[in-house]
N, C-alpha and C positions, 0 to 999 in steps of 0.2 A: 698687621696693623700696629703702629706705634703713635704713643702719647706725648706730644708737647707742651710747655710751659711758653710764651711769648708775655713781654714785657710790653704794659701798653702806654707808660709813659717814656716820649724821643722826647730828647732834645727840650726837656721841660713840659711839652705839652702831651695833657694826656689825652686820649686816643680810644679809649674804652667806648664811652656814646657812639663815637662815628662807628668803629669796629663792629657795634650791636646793631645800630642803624643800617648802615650799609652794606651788611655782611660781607666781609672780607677782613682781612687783617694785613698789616704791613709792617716794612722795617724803612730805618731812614737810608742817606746816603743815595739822595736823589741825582738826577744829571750826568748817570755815569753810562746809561742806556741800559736796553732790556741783556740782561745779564743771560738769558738762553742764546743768545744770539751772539756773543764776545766769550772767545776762551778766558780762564783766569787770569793768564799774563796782561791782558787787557783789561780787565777788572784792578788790577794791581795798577795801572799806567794811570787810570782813569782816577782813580784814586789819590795818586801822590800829585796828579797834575792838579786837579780841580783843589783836594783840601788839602795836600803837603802834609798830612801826618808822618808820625814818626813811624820807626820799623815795628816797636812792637805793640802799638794799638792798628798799627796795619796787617800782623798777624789777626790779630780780635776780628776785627772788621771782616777781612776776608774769610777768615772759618762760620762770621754769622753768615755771609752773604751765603756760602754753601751749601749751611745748613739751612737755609731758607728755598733756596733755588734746587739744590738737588739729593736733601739728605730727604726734607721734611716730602710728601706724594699722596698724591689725591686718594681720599678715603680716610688718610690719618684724622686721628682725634687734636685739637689744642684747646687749651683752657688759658682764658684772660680773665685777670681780676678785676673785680673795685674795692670798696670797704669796706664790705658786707657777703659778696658771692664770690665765686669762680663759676664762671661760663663754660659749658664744653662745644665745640662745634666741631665740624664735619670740614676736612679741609675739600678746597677745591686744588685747581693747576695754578701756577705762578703764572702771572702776566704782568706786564709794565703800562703804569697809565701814570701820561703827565700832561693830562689835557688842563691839570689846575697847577699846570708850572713847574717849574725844576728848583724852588727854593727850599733853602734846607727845611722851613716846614712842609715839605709835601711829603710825601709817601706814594713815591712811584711804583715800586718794587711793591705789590699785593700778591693774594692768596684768596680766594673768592673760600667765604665760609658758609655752612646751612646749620642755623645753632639751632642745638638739640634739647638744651636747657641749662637749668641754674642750681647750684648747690653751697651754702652757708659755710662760708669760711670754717666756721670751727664742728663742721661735719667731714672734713677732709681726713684721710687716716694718715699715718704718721711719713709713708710712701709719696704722696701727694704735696703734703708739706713741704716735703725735701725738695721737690723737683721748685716748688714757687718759692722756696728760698733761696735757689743758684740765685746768683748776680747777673749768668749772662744772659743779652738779651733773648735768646733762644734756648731754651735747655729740654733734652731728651730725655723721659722716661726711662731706664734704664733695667727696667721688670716686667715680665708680661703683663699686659694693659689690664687682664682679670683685676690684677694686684691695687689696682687703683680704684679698683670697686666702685665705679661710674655708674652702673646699668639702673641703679634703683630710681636714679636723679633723672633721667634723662627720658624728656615727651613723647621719643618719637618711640619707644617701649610702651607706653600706656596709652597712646596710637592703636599699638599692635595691636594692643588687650581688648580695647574697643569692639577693634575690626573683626576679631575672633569669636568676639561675645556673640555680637551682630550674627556674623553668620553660621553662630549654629542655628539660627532661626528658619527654618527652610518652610521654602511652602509646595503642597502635597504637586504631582505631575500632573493632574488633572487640572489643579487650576493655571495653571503656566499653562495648559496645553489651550486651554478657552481664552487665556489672554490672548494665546497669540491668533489665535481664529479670528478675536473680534479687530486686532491691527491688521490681518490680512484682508478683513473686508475694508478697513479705510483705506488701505491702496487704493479701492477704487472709486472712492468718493470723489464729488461732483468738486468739492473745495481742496484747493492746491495745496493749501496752508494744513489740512486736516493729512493728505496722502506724505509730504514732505514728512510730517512726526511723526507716523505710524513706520513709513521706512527708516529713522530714525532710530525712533525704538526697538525693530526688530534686528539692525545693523549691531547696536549697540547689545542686546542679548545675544547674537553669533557670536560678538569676541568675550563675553563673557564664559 
């Protein structure tokens, strides 16, 4: 698993709301097509035709486009900032959406996210830092993800905790075994609505 940084201000407008909203995250350099589907040489073409940059902001471009489409892979960690937090989410698969147009404000090129939570700027350790202070719009962790010391920050751990508490509660065999007696006799209740739950219920304790 590996940890990214993504910049969420394109092209002047920032992108943070939608990113948390929406879950997903994106990069710009819309128009150019779904970039799994086109070699780089093609990415390159697509590029100099539509925006005519020079060679070496067209290196730039093309190493984010990369690092977006085939460095960055589903499960990886990113963190997007505001003024206050750094985000961490759960990446998803790259896909291309331009059902809201191909202008340079769009953001075709996405990353379906599932955030995991929030941690205060100046609780980040000195590892962290580093990575939201690169320039580029992408930048990789470059330490094992331990080293970023995320796990304390993040809900879907105190989820776990929950879920663990919860179930060392156990209740004894005997009464499980009288529950399930009294849904085996509403199977055969006169009411459809009464037999449908109890099969329900018992369906739903087998895959348990």
């Amino acid at each position: 698993m590996n940890l990214f940084h993504i910049q969420s201000t394109l092209r002047g407008i920032n992108w943070t709301a939608s990113f948390l909203e929406n879950n997903f995250i994106g990069i710009a350099w819309p128009g150019i097509g779904d970039l799994e589907h086109e070699p780089p040489e093609e990415w390159k073409h697509q590029l100099i035709q539509r925006y005519g940059i020079g060679e070496m902001e067209l290196t730039q471009v093309l190493e984010t486009l990369h690092m977006f489409v085939y460095i960055m892979q589903d499960g990886d960690y990113v963190l997007v900032d505001d003024a206050e937090w750094t985000y961490v989410g759960d990446l998803g698969d790259y896909f291309y959406d331009d059902s809201n147009g191909t202008g340079e404000e769009s953001l075709c090129h996405r990353r379906g996210v599932t955030w995991l939570g929030r941690i205060p700027l100046m609780e980040l350790n000195d590892k962290v830092q580093a990575l939201r202070n690169q320039h580029s719009i992408i930048a990789k962790f470059e330490h094992p993800i331990s080293q970023a010391q995320l796990d304390p920050w993040l809900s879907v751990n105190s989820e776990t905790t929950k879920e663990d508490s919860h179930s060392s509660v156990r209740v004894d065999e005997d009464t499980v075994k009288e529950a399930l007696d009294v849904l085996k006799e509403a199977l055969h209740s006169e009411e459809a609505d009464l037999r449908v739950r109890a099969a329900a219920a018992i369906l739903q304790y087998a895959k348990s």
